[in-house]
C-alpha positions in Angstrom: 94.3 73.6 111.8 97.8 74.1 110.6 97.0 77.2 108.7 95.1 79.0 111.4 98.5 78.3 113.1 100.8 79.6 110.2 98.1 82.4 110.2 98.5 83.6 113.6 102.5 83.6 113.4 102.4 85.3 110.5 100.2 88.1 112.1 102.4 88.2 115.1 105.8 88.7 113.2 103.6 91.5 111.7 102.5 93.2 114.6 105.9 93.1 116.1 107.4 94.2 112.8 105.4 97.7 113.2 106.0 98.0 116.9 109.3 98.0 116.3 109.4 100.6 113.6 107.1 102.7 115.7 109.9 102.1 118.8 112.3 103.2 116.5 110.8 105.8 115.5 110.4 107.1 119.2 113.7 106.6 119.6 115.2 108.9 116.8 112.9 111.9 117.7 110.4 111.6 115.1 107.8 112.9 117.3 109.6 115.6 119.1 107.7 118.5 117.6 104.3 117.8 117.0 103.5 121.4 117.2 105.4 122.9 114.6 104.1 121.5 111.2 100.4 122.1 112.2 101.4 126.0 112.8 103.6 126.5 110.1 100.8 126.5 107.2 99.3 129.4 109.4 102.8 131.4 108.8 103.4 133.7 106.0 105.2 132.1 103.1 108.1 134.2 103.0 108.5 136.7 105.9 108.4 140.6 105.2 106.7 140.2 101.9 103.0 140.9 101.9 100.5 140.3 99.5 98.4 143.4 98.7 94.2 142.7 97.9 92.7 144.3 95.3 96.3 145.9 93.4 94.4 144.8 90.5 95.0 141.7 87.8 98.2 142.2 86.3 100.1 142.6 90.2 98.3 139.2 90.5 99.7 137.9 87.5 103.5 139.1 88.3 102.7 137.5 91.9 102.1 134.1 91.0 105.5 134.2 88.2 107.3 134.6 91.6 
């Protein structure tokens, strides 16, 4: 019975443990933008350079050494 008892706490001072970090969290602004990241892999890499298709293999090569 004792260790269904030590079990419990021990779960508790868990759960508190990551609601705290997750208050925390909140509190610095970690989850301000939310938007942001999940457009910016839609953005060019670096703007006002553009990759031409089809400028054959060797302007492939030289644009992947970049």
């Amino acid at each position: 019975m004792s260790v269904i008892l030590i079990l419990i706490l021990a779960s508790l001072a868990v759960a508190l443990a990551f609601l705290g970090g997750f208050i925390w969290a909140v509190k610095s602004g970690q989850f301000e933008d939310t938007c942001t990241p999940a457009m910016r892999i839609l953005s060019e890499d670096e703007p006002g350079r553009q990759n031409v298709a089809g400028s054959g293999k060797q302007e492939g090569v030289k644009a992947l050494k970049r």
